[in-house]
C-alpha positions as CSV (number, residue, x, y, z in Angstrom):
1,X,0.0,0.0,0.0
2,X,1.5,3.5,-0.8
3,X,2.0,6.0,1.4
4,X,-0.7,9.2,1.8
5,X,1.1,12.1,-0.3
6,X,2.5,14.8,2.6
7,X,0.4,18.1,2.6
8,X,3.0,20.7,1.4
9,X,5.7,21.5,3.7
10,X,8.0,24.6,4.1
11,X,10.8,23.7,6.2
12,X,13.2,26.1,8.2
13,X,16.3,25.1,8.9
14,X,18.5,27.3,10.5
15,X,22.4,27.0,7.9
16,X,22.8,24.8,5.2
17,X,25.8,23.1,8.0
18,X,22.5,22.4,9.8
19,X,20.6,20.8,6.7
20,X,23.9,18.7,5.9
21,X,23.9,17.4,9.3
22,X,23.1,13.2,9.1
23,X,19.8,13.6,10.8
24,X,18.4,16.7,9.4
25,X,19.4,15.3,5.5
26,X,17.0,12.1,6.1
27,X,14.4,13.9,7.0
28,X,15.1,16.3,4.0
29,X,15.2,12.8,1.9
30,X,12.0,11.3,3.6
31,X,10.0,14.3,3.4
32,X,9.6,13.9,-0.5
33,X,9.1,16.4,-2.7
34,X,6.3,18.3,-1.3
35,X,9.1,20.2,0.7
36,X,9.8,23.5,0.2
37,X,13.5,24.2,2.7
38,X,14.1,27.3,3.5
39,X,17.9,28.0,4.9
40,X,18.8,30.9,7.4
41,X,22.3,31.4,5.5
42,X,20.2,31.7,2.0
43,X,23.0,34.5,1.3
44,X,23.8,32.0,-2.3
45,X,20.4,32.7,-3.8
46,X,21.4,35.5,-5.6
47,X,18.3,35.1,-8.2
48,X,15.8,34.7,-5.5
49,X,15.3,38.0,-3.4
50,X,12.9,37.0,-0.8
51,X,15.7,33.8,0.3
52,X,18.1,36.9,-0.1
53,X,16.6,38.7,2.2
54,X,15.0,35.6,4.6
55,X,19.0,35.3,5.2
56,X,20.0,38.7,5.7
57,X,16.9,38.9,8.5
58,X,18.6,36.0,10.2
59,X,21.6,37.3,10.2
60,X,20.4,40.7,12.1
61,X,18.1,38.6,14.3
62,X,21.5,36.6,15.3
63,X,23.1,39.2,16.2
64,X,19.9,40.6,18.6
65,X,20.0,37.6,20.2
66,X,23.5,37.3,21.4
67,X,22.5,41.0,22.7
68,X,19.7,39.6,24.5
69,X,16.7,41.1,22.4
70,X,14.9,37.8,21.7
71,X,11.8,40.1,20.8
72,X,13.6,41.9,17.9
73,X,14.8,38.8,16.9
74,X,11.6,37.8,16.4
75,X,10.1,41.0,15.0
76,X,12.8,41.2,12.3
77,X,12.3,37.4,11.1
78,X,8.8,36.5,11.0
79,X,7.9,39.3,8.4
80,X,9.8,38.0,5.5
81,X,8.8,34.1,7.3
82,X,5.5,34.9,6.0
83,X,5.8,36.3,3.0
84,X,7.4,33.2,1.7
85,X,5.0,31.5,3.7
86,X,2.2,33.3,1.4
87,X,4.5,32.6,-1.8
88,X,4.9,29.1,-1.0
89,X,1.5,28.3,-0.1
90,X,2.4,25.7,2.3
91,X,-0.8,23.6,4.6
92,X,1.7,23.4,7.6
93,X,5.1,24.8,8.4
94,X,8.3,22.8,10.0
95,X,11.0,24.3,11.7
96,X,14.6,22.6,12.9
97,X,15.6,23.6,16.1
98,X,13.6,25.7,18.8
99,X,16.0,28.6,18.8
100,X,15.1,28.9,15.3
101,X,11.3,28.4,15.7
102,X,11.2,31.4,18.2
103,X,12.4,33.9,15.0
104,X,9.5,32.7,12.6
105,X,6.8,31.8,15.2
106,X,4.2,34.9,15.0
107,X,4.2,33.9,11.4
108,X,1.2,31.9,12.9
109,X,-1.0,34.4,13.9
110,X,-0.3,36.4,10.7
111,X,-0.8,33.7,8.1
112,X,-2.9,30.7,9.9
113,X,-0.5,27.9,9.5
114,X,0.3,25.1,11.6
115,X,3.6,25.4,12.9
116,X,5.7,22.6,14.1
117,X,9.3,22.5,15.8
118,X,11.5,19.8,16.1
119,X,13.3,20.4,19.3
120,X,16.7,18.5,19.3
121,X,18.9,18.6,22.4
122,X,20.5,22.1,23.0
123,X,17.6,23.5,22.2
124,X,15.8,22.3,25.0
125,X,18.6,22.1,27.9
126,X,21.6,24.6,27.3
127,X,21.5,28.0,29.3
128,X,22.3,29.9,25.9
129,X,19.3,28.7,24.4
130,X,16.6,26.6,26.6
131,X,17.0,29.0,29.8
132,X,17.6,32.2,27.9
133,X,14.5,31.5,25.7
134,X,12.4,30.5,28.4
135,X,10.1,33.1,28.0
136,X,9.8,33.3,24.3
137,X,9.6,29.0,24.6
138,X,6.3,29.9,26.3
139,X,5.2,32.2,23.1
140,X,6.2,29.8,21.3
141,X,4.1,27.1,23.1
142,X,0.8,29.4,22.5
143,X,1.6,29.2,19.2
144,X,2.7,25.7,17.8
145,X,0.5,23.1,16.7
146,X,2.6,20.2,17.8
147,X,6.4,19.5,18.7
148,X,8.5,16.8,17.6
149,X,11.7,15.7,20.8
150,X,13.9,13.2,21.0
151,X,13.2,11.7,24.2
152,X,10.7,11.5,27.3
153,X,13.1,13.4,29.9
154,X,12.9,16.3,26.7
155,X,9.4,15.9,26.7
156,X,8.7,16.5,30.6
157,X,11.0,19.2,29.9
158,X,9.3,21.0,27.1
159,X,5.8,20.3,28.8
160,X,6.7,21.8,32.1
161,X,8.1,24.7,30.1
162,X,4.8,25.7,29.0
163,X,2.1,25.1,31.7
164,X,-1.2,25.3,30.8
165,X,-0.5,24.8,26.6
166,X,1.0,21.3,27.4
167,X,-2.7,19.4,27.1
168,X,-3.2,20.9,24.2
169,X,0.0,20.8,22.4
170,X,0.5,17.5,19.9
171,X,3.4,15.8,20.8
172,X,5.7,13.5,18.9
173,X,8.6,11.5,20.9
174,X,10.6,10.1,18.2
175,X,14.5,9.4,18.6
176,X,15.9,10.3,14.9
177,X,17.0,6.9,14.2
178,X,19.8,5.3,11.9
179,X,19.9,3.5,8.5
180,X,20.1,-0.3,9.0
181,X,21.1,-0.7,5.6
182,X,24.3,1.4,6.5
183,X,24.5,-0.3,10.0
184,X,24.4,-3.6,9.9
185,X,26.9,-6.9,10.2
186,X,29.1,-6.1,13.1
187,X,30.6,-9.5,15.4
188,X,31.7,-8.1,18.8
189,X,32.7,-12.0,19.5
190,X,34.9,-12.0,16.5
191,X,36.5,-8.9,16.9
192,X,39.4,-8.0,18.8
193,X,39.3,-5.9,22.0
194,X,39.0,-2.4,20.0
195,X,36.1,0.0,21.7
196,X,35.1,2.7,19.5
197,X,34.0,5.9,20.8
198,X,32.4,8.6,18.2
199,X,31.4,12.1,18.3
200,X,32.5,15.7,19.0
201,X,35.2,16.2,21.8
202,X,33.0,18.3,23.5
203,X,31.5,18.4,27.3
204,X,28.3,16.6,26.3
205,X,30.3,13.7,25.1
206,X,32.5,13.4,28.0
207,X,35.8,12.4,25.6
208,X,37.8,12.5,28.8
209,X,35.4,10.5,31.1
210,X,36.0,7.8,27.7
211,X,39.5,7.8,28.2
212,X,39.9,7.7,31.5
213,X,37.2,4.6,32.1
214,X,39.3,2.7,29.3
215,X,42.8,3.7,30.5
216,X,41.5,1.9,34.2
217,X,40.4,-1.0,32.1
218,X,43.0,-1.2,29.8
219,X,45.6,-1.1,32.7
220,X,45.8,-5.4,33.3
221,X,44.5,-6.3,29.7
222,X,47.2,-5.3,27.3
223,X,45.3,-6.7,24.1
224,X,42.5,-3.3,24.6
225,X,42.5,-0.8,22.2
226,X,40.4,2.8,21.5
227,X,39.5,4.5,18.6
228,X,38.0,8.2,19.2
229,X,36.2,9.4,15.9
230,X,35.6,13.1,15.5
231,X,37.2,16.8,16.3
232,X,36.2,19.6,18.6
233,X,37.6,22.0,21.5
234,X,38.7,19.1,23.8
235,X,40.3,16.9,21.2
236,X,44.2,18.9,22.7
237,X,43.5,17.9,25.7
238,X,42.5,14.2,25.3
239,X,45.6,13.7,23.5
240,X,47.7,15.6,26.9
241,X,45.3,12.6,29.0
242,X,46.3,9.8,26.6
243,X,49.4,10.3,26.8
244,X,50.0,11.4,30.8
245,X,47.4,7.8,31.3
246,X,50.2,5.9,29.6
247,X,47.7,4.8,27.1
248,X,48.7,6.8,23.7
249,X,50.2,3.5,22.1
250,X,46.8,2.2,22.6
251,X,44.4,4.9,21.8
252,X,43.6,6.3,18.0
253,X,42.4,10.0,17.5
254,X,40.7,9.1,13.8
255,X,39.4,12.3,13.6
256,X,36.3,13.8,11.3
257,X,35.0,10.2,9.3
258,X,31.8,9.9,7.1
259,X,29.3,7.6,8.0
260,X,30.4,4.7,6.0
261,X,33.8,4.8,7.4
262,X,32.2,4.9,11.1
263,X,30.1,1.7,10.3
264,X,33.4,-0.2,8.5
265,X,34.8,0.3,12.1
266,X,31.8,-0.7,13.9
267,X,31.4,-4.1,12.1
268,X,35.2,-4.6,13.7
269,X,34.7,-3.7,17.2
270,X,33.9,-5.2,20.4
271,X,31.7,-2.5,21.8
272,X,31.0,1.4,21.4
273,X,31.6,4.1,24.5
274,X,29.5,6.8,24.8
275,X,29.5,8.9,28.4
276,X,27.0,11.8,27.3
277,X,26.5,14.0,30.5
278,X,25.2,17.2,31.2
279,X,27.7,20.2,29.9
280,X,29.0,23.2,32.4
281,X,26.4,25.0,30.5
282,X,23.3,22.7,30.8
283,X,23.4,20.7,27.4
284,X,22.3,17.4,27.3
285,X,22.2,14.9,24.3
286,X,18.9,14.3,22.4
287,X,19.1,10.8,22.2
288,X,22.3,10.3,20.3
289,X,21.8,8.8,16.6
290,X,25.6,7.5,17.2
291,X,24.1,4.6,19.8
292,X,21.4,4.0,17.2
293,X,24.0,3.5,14.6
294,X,25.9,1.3,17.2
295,X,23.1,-1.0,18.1
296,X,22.0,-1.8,14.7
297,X,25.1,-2.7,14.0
298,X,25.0,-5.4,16.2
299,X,27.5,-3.9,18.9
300,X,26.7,-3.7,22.4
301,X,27.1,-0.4,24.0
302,X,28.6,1.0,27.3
303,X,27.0,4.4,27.9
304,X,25.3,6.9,30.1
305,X,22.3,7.2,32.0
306,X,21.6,10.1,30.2
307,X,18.8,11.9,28.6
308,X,17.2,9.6,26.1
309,X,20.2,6.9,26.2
310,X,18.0,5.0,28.3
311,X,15.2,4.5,25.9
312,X,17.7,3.0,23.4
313,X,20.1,0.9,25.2
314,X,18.5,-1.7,27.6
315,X,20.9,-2.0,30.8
316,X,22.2,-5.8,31.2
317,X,20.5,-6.6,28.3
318,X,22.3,-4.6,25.2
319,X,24.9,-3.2,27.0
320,X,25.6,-1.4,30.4
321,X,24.5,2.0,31.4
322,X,26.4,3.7,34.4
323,X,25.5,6.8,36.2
324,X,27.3,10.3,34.3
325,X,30.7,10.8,35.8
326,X,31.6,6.9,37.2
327,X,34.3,6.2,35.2
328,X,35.1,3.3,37.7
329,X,31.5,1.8,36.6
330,X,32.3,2.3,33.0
331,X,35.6,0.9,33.3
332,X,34.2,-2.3,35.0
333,X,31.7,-2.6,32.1
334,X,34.9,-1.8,29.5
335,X,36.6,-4.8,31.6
336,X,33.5,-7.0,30.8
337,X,32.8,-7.2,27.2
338,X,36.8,-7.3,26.8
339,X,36.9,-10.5,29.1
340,X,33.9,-11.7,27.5
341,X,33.0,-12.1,23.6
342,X,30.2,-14.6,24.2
343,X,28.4,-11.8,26.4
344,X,29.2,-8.6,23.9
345,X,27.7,-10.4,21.1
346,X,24.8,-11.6,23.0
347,X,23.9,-7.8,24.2
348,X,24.9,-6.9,19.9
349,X,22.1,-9.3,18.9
350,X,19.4,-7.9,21.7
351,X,20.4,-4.5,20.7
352,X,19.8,-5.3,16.5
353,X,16.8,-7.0,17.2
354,X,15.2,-3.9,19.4
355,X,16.3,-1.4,17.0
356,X,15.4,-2.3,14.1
357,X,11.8,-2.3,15.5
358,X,11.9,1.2,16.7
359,X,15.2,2.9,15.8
360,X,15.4,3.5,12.0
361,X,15.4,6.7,10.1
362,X,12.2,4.8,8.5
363,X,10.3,4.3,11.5
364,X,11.0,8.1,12.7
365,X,9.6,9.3,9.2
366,X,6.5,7.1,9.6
367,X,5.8,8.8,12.5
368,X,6.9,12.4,11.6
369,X,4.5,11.9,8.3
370,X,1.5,11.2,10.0
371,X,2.4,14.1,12.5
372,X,2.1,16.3,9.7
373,X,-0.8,14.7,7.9
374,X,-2.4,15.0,11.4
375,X,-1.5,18.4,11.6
376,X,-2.7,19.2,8.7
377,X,-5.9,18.1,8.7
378,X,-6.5,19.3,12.2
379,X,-6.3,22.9,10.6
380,X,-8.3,22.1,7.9
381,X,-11.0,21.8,10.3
């Protein structure tokens, strides 16, 4: 049976780094071509005035938001939102990201649309954008048909945020998801002792926390080894760790690696590290598409109780999950899978088999679709 045809869409995503980014570009690809994406850099469209000068109010409304004016952020953004929302003629407008979705949202009461926003996971904890916007979140709230988040503690977040509007606000809980056709084929029994940890060196991540929990395992079990995919801020300073742990010899910086590369080295590791915590600044993890990714692969994963890590990985069943900041714990887990194949592959297989019921890219489109066929014909009356 085919698939209802979407009502058309305009999209906002905030840069065209944003619309590259892996999640963002499958639900770009799923969407189909009743998709109209708007950009916030649109500074290339030189033939197309009205993305010219959508870009140009993003730019200024930027700029009034690191100065703390939120409202003329908004004031100078949603004017040209709507009129491309009335060149477009789109049934129901989708915007990336809530920081974003505060610039365009009294496009709403100007033009009648639906509105939805797909929070994603510094949107709805850090202190730059989730406290700062608090206020103009509850606007926003007034305003949106539905929102899309990536996990239940994001939910109860969101929904506490805006108070009375919750009951009536349509909510979606829908992790992103990964492509099992990509993911897929990993033996942590056959493969050596090689963890694999992936993602920006950043606070969220907790890079160091990695380290340091495999450096304590590695200590009496010579054959471990780490590979750390990715770049950012802390990357310096996990090299400096590595190498005052005594564990440089034994730990690879891989840095920046396309997806196809990250799933070569998932199908030859024995398990994947991820110790999301809360950032200085407040930001949590969505639900990290990188765990997805891991568990469809058939890896077991050693991770966090964090955020919407929960919802994905089942402790003691398809991998371990330790509290944020006990390295010991995640050491003892690391120590584990590398003393026991038989178990890793067991928890690989539990974790496949779940995800691939709930955690594709496909299944999150199914659900985002009918979201906006929903929404759509909620506002057609």
């Amino acid at each position: 049976m085919s698939e209802s045809p979407l009502p058309r869409l305009l999209l906002f995503v905030p840069t065209r780094r944003r619309a590259s980014e892996t999640f963002i570009r499958a639900n770009l690809r799923g969407l189909g071509e009743q998709a109209v994406v708007v950009c916030g850099d649109e500074r290339p469209w030189r033939g197309d005035r009205l993305r010219l000068l959508y870009g140009l109010a993003v730019l200024v409304s930027k700029a009034c938001s690191r100065l703390g004016l939120h409202r003329l952020a908004t004031a100078v953004v949603s004017p040209v939102a709507v009129r491309l929302c009335r060149r477009e003629r789109p049934e129901v407008v989708l915007a990336e990201f809530g920081f974003h979705a505060v610039r365009l949202m009294e496009l709403v009461p100007r033009t009648g649309l639906p509105l939805i926003v797909h929070f994603r996971g510094s949107d709805a904890s850090s202190r730059r954008h989730f406290q700062a916007l608090a206020g103009r979140y509850r606007r926003l709230f007034q305003l949106a048909a539905a929102i899309v988040v990536k996990s239940e503690p994001m939910r109860e977040r969101l929904l506490a945020l805006a108070g009375p509007e919750a009951g009536r606000l349509r909510v979606l809980v829908s992790p992103s998801g990964a492509d099992p056709e990509l993911f897929h084929g990993g033996s942590p029994a056959a493969a050596p002792p090689t963890f694999l940890a992936v993602g920006r060196f950043v606070a969220k991540k907790g890079p160091l926390q990695t380290l340091e929990a495999f450096a304590q395992a590695a200590a009496s079990r010579p054959a471990l080894r780490l590979v750390m995919v990715g770049d950012g801020p802390l990357l310096p300073r996990c090299r400096e760790r590595a190498e005052a742990l005594g564990v440089a010899g034994r730990v690879s910086f891989a840095g920046v690696e396309p997806p196809g590369r990250i799933a070569e080295r998932m199908r030859r590791s024995r398990a994947l590290l991820q110790h999301s915590l809360t950032a200085p600044d407040g930001d949590q993890e969505g639900s990290p598409v990188v765990v997805m990714e891991a568990q469809l692969s058939g890896l077991p994963v050693v991770a966090t109780r964090h955020a919407g890590i929960p919802e994905v990985v089942l402790d003691g069943r398809s991998g371990h999950l330790v509290a944020e900041g006990d390295v010991a714990a995640m050491a003892m887990a690391i120590a584990q899978l590398a003393d026991d194949p038989a178990a890793a592959a067991a928890m690989g297989a539990c974790g496949r088999e779940r995800a691939l019921a709930h955690f594709t890219v496909a299944h999150h489109l199914a659900a985002l679709r009918q979201l906006i066929q929903d929404t759509a014909r909620a506002a057609r009356g």
